[in-house]
C-alpha positions in Angstrom: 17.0 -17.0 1.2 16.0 -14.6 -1.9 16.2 -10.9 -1.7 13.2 -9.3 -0.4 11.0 -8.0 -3.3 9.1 -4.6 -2.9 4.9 -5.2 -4.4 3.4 -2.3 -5.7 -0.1 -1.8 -5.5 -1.4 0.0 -8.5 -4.5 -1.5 -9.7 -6.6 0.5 -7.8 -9.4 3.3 -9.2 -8.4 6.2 -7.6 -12.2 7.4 -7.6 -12.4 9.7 -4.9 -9.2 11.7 -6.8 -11.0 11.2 -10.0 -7.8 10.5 -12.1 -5.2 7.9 -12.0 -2.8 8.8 -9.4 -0.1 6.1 -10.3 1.2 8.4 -13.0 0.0 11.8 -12.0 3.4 14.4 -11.7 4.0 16.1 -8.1 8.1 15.5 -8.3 10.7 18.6 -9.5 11.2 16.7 -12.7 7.5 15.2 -13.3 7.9 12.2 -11.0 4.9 10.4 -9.6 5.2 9.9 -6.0 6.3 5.7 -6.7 9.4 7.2 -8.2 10.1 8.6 -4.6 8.9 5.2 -3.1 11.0 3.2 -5.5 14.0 5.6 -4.9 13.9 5.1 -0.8 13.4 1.3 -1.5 16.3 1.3 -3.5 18.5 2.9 -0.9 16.9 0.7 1.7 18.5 -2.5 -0.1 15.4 -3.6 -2.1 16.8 -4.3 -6.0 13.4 -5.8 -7.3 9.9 -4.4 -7.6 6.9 -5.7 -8.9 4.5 -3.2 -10.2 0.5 -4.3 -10.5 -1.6 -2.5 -12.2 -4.6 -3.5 -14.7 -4.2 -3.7 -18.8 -6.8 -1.0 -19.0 -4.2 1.8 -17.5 -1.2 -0.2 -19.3 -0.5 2.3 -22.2 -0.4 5.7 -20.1 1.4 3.3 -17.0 4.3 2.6 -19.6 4.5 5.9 -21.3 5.3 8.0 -18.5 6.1 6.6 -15.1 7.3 3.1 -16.9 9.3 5.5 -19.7 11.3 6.9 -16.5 11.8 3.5 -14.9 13.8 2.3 -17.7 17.1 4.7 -16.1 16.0 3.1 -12.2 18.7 0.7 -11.2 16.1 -1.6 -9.5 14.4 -4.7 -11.7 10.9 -4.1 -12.7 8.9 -6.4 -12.8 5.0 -6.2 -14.4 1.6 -8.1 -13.0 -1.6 -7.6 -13.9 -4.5 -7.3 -11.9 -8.0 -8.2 -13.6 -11.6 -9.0 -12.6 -11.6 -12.3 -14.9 -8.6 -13.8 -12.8 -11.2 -16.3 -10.0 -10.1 -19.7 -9.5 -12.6 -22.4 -11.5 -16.6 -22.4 -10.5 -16.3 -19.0 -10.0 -17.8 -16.0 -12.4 -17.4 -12.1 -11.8 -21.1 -10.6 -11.0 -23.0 -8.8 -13.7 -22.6 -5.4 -14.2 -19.0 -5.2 -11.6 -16.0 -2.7 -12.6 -14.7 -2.6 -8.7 -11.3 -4.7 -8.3 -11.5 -7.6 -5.8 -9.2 -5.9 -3.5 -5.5 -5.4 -2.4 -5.2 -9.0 -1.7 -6.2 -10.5 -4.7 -3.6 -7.9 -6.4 -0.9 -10.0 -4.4 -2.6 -13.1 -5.4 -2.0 -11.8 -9.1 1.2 -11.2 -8.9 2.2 -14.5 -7.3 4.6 -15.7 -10.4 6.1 -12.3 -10.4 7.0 -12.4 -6.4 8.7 -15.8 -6.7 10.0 -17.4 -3.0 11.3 -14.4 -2.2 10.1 -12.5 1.4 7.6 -8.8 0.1 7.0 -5.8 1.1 3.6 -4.5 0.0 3.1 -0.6 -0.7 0.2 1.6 -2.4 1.7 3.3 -5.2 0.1 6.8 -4.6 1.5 6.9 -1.1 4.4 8.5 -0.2 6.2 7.1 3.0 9.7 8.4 3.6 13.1 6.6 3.6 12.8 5.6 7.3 9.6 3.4 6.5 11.3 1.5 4.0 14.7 1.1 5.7 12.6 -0.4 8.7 10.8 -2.7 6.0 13.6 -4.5 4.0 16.1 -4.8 7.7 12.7 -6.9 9.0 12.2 -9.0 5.4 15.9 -9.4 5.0 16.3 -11.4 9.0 12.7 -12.6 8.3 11.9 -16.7 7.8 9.0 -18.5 6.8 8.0 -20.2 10.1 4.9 -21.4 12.0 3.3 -18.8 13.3 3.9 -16.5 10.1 6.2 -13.9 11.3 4.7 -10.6 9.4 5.4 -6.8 10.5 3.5 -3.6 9.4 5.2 -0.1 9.6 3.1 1.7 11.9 1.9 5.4 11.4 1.1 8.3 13.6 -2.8 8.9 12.5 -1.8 12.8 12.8 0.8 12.6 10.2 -1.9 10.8 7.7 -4.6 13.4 7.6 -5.5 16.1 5.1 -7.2 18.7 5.2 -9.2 18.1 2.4 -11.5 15.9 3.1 -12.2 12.3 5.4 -9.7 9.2 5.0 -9.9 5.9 5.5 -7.5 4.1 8.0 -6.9 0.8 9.8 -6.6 1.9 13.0 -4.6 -0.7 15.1 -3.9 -1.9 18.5 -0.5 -3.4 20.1 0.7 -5.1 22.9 2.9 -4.7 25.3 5.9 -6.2 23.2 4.7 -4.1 20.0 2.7 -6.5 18.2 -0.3 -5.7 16.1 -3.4 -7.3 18.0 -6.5 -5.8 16.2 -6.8 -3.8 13.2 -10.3 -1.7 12.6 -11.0 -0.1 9.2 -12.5 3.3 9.9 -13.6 4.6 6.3 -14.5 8.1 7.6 -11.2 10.1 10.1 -11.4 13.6 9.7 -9.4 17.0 10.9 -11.6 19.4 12.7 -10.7 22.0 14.8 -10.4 20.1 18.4 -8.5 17.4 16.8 -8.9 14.3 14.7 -12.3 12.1 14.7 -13.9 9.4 13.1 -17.7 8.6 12.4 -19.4 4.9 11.9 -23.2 6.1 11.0 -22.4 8.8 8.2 -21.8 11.8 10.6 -24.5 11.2 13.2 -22.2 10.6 15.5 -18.0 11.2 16.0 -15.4 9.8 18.3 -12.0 11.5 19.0 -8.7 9.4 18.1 -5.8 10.9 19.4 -2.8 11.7 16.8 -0.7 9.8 18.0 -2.7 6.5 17.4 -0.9 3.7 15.3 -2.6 3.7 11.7 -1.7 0.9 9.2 -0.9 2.9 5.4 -0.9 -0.4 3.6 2.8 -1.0 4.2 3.7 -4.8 5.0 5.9 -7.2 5.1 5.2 -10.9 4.1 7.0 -14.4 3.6 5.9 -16.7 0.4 3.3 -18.2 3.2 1.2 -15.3 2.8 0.4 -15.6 -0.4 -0.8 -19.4 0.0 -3.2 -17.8 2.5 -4.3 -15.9 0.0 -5.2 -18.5 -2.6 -6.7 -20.6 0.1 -8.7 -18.1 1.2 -9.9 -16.0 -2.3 -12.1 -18.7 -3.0 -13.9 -19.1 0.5 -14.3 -15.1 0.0 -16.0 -15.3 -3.5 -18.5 -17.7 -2.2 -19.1 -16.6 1.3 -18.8 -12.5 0.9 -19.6 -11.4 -2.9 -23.1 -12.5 -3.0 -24.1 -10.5 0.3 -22.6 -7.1 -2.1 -21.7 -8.3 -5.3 -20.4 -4.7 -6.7 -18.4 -3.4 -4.2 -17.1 -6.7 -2.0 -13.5 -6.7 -1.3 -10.7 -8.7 -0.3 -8.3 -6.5 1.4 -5.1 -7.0 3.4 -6.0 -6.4 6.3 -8.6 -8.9 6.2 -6.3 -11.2 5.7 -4.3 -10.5 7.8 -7.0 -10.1 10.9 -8.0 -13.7 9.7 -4.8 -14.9 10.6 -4.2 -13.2 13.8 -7.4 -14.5 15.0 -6.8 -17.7 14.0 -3.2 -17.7 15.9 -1.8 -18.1 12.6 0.4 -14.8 12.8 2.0 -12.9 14.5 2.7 -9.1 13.3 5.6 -6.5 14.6 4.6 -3.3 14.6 7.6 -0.9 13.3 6.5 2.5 14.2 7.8 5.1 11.4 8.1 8.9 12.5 8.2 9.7 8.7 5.2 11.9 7.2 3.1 10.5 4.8 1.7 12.3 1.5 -1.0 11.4 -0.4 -3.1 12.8 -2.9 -6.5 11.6 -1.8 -8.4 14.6 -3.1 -7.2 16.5 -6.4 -6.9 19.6 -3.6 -4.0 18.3 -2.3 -1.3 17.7 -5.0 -0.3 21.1 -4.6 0.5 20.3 -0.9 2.3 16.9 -1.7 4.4 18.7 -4.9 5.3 21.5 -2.5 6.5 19.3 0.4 8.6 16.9 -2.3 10.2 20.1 -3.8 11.1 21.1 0.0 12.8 17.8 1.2 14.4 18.4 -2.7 15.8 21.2 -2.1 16.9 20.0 1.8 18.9 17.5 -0.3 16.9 14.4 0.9 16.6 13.4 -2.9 18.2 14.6 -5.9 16.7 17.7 -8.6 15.6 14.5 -11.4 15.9 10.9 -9.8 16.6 8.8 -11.9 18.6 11.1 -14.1 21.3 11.3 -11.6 20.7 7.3 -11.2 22.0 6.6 -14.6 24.5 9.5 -14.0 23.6 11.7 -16.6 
């Protein structure tokens, strides 16, 4: 079997930020928070990643965050993301800048990925070394069998807030034996002072979630079977879904991956992950995420520079 690969998804707009967060500094030495993904992959086992991102961001990507890749001792590997890539028949709707989703971006990156078992991350997401230790262990024992056997590392909700502002999470739901049985994407969980809630009808209304819920972050693990799923599915998407919303339709992960479960297609382990995540959803809260890097820095989780003392200088 091929080493797992690590996917990195950073395509996306980061509109709600209102900058690109793929390359924005929060690290001791100006690292983005991928350099502190890539650097837990690396110790996890993973030696190859494949960064997506669109030609429009290319020049900054390479001249800062790609500039400091050149000294990390992983392979990097490049796909691009783009509106114009739809199978035959299809067109992109007038007047559409949105991306076609995080499942698409795999579908992009398909030559890049090869036959080798993923991993799938968001590149502005920091999710500790446990996460990605738990990751590459389950792609590394994993085979491409009927059902799919897929696995998602599993969040606490309360360690996925901010305080900044609402999030949007895929809430899940297990069975008894740990495996992922329904995922729900609530675009609207906020912190208030009882607790953490979540409204469906634009604040009218709010129900509590406890902390302690299971949250998917975008962090998964896939065999080469996915990806076929994906291209047999893309097109079915494009006809049946775009034309009810032709600017803002997308083709996301998890709606993959619900297809599939429904279908008894896949099945999906659950690794629950006690790590913290860090995100900078809102320009507000890079100064918590650089503050909590420079702490587990200084605690000696990761070195002062990262991938100077990879290349030992």
């Amino acid at each position: 079997m091929n080493k797992p690969v690590l996917v990195v998804l950073a395509a996306g707009m980061g509109s709600r930020y209102g900058g690109l967060k793929q390359i924005d500094p929060v690290g001791t030495q100006g690292e983005a928070i991928l350099d502190y993904s890539l650097y837990d992959a690396h110790r996890a086992g993973f030696q190859t990643a494949v960064i997506i991102i669109k030609e429009a961001i290319k020049k900054d990507f390479m001249e800062t965050v790609g500039k400091r890749l050149e000294n990390c001792p992983m392979e990097i590997r490049y796909a691009y993301q783009e509106l114009t890539k739809v199978p035959e028949g299809f067109t992109v709707p007038e007047g559409r800048t949105k991306p076609w989703g995080t499942s698409h971006a795999v579908l992009c990156a398909r030559e890049a990925i090869g036959d080798a078992p993923f991993g799938v991350i968001n590149a502005d997401d920091y999710y500790g070394p446990e996460a990605f230790q738990r990751l590459y262990d389950f792609l590394v024992e994993s085979k491409d069998s009927q059902p799919y056997e897929f696995c998602m590392i599993g969040y606490r909700l309360g360690n996925t807030v901010t305080d900044n502002g609402s999030v949007a999470r895929g809430v899940c739901q297990t069975d008894g034996e740990g495996n992922l049985t329904s995922i729900v994407e609530r675009t609207r969980i906020e912190k208030y002072a009882g607790g953490i809630h979540f409204t469906a009808d634009e604040g009218k209304t709010w129900e509590d979630v406890p902390g302690d819920t299971p949250v998917s972050m975008n962090m998964w693990g896939f065999t080469q079977g996915f990806v076929e799923e994906i291209a047999r599915r893309f097109p079915e998407f494009l006809r049946d879904e775009v034309p009810q919303n032709p600017a803002k339709a997308e083709f996301y992960l998890p709606m993959t991956v619900g297809q599939l479960l429904r279908e008894g297609k896949a099945q999906v382990k659950v690794l629950p992950t006690g790590d913290r995540w860090y995100g900078v959803t809102y320009a507000e809260d890079k100064p918590m995420v650089v503050a909590a890097l420079k702490g587990l820095t200084d605690q000696g989780l990761y070195p002062d520079g990262l991938w100077t003392a990879a290349s030992g200088r």
